[in-house]
N, C-alpha and C positions, 0 to 999 in steps of 0.2 A: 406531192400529196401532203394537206394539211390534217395532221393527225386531230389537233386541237378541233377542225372544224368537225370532224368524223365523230371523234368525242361527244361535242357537245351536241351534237345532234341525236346522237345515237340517245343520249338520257333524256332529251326534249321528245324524242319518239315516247318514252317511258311515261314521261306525261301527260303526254296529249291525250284527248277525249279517244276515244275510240269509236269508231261509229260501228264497224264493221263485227255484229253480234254473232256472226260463223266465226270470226277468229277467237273471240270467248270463247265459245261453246268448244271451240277444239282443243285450245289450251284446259279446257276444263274436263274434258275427255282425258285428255292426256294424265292429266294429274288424278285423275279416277284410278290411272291404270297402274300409274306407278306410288301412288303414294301407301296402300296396304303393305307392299310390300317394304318400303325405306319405313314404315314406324314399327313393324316386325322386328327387322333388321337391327335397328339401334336398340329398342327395348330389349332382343334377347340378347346381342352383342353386349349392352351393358349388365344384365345380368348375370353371364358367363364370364365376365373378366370380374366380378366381385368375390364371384363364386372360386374362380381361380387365386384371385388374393389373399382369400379369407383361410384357402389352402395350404398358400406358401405361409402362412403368417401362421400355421398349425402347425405346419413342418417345420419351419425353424424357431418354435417356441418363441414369438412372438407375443401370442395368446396361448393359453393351456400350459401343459408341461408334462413329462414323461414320452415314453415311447410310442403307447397307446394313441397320443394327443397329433405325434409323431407322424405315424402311420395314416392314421386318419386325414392330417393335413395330404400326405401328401394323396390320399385315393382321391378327396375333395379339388386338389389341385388337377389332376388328371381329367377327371370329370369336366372342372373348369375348363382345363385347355381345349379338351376335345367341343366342348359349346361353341371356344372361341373359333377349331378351326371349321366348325362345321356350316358355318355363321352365313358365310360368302357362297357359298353353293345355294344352302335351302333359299337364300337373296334372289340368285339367277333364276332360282326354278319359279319362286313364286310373281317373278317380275317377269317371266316367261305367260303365267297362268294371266295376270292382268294384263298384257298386252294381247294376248291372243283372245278373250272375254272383249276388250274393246276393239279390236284390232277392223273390222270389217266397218263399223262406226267410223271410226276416226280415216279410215282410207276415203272411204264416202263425202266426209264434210272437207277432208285436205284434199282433195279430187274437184268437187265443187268451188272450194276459194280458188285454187288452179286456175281453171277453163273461166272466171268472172273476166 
């Protein structure tokens, strides 16, 4: 088995014309389905891990000072964490939601390139 040749085909696939406008349209379905969900995902995930740093950086007087600044960091931090761990579920459910919203679509036109 010649890797090299596997390789480079595989990338010359990436380039060639495409004629075949159902395998668009499906990959295009596809990325319908999952992409609400992955810019959710990153935008609240990187909110949540700011919010949790902005915490710890309260807590250990970092930023601020006294006990009051203290406290606050750490409930800020808490807050944070729980964004971060809640982050991966609301991900599943909502890539759940967008699969299942295209899901009869997309079995249709991958059903169809099939049986060609």
């Amino acid at each position: 088995m010649n890797t090299d040749k596997i390789l480079a085909e595989a990338i010359a696939k990436d380039y060639a014309p495409k004629d075949n406008s159902k395998i668009i349209a499906l990959k295009k379905l596809d990325n319908k389905a999952k992409l609400p969900a992955t810019i959710f995902t990153y935008s609240f995930g990187i909110v949540a891990a700011l919010v949790f740093g902005t915490g710890m950086c309260l807590a250990m007087r970092v930023i601020g000072s006294g006990m009051a600044g203290m406290v606050l960091g750490i409930i800020i931090g808490i807050i944070g964490m729980i964004g971060c761990a809640v982050n991966y579920p609301i991900y599943k459910k909502l890539l759940e939601k967008g699969k299942a919203k295209y899901a009869y679509e997309i079995v249709q036109l991958a059903r169809e390139i099939a049986d060609k």
